[in-house]
C-alpha positions as a Markdown table, in Angstrom:
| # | Residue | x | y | z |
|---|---|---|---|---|
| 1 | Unk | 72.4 | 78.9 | 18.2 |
| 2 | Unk | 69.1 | 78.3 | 16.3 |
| 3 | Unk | 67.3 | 77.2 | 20.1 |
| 4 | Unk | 68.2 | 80.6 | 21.1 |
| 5 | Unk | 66.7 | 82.4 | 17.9 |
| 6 | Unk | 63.5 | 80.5 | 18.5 |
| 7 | Unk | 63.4 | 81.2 | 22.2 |
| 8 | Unk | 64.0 | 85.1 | 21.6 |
| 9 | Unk | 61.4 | 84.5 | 18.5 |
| 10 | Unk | 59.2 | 82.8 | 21.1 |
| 11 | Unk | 59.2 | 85.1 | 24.2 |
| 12 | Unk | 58.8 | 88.4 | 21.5 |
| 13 | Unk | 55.7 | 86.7 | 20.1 |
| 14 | Unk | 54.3 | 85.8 | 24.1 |
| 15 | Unk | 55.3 | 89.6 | 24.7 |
| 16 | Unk | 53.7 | 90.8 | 21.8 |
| 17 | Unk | 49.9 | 88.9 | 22.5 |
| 18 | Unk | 50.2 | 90.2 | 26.0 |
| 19 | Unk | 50.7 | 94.1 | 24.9 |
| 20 | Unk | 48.1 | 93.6 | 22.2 |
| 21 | Unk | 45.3 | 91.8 | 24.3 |
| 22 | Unk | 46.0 | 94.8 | 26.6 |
| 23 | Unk | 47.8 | 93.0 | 29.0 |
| 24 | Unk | 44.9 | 90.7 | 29.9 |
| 25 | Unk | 45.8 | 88.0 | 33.0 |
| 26 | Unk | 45.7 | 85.1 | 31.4 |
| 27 | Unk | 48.3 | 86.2 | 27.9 |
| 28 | Unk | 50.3 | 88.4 | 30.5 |
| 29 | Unk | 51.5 | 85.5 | 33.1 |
| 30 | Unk | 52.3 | 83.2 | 30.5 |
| 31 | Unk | 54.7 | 85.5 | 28.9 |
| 32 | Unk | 56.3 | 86.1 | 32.4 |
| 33 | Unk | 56.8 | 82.7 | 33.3 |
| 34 | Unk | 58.2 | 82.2 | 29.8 |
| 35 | Unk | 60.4 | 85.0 | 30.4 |
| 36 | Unk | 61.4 | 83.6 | 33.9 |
| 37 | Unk | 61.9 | 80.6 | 33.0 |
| 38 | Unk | 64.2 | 80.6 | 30.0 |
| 39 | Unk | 66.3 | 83.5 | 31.8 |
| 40 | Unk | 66.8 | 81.4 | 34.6 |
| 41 | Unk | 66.9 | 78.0 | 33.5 |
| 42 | Unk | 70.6 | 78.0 | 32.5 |
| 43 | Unk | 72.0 | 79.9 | 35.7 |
| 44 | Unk | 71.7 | 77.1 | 37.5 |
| 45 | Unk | 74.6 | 74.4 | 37.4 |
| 46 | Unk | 73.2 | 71.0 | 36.1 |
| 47 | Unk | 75.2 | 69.2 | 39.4 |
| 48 | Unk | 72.9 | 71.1 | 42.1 |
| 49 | Unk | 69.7 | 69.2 | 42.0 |
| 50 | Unk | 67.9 | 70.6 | 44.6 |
| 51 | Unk | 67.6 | 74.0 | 42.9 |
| 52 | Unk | 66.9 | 72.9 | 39.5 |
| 53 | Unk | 64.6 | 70.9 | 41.6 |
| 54 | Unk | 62.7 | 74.0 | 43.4 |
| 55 | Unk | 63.1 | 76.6 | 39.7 |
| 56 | Unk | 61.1 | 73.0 | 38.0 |
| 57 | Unk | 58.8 | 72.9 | 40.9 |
| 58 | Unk | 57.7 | 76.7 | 41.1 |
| 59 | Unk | 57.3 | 76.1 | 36.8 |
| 60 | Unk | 55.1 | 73.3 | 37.3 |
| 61 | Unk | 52.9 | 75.2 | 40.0 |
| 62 | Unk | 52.8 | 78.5 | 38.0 |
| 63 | Unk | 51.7 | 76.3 | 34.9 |
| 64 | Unk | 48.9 | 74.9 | 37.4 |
| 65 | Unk | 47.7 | 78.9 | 37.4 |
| 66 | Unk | 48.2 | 79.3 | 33.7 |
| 67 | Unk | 45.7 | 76.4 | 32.8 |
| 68 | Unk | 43.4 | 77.4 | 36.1 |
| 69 | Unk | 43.1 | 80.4 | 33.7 |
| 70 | Unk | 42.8 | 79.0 | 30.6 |
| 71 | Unk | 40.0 | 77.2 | 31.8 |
| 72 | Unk | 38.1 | 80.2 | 33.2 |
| 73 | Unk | 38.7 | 82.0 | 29.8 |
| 74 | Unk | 37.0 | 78.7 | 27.9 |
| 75 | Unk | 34.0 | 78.8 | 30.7 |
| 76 | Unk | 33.7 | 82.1 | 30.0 |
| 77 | Unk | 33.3 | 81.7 | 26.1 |
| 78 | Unk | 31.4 | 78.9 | 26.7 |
| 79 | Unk | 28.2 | 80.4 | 28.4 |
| 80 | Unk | 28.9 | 84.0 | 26.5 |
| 81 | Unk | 25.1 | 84.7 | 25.2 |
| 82 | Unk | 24.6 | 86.3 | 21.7 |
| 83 | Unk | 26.5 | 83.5 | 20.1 |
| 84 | Unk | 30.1 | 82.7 | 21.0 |
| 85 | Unk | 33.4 | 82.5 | 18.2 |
| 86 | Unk | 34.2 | 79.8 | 19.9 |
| 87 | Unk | 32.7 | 76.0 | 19.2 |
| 88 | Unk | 32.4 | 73.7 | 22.4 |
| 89 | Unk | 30.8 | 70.3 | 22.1 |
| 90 | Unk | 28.7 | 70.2 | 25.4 |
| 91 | Unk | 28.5 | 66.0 | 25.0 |
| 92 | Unk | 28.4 | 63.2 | 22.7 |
| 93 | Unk | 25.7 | 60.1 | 22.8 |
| 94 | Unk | 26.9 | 57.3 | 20.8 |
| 95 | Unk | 24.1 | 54.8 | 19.7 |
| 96 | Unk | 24.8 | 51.1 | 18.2 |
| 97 | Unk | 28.9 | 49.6 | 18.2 |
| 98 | Unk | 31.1 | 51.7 | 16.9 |
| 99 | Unk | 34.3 | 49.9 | 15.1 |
| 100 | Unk | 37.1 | 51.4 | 13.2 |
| 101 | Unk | 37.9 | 48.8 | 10.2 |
C-alpha cells in the first residue's frame, strides 16, 4: 500500500512540473515514461521473460532520450550569456599530492 501512495504521489509531482514548465520536452517525456512504466510494469506476468524483457528494454532506451535531453538542457545553461543560475565547474588543475589523512 504505501509503494502505491508514493508512486501516485510521484507521477502527480512529474505531472505537475511538466504542466507548470509548460509542457517543455525534456519535464514532459519523463512524466510519460513514468506514467508508462509503472501502469504497465505489473500487467505483465513475472513467468514471461521475454516481455518483461522488451517493456525493460524500451525503459532503458527511452531513459537513453531522457538523459540525451538532460544533457542538452545543462549545455544550454552552461554557455547562456548574461550570467547563468546554474554553477558548472568547466575543470579542475590539481598542483602538489593530494592525500586524505
Amino acid at each position: 500500500m504505501k509503494n502505491t501512495i508514493a508512486e501516485q504521489r510521484l507521477i502527480e509531482t512529474l505531472m505537475h512540473n511538466a504542466v507548470a514548465s509548460g509542457n517543455k520536452v525534456l519535464e514532459r517525456r519523463l512524466a510519460d515514461l513514468t506514467v508508462w512504466f509503472y501502469k504497465n510494469k505489473d500487467r505483465i506476468p513475472r513467468d514471461n521473460l521475454a516481455s518483461r524483457h522488451a517493456l525493460l528494454e524500451k525503459a532503458f532506451w527511452t531513459m537513453l532520450e531522457v538523459n540525451a535531453l538532460l544533457l542538452e538542457r545543462i549545455l544550454d545553461m552552461e554557455n547562456r550569456k548574461g550570467g547563468s543560475p546554474l554553477w558548472l565547474p568547466k575543470g579542475m588543475n590539481i598542483e602538489g599530492e593530494m592525500r586524505v589523512e
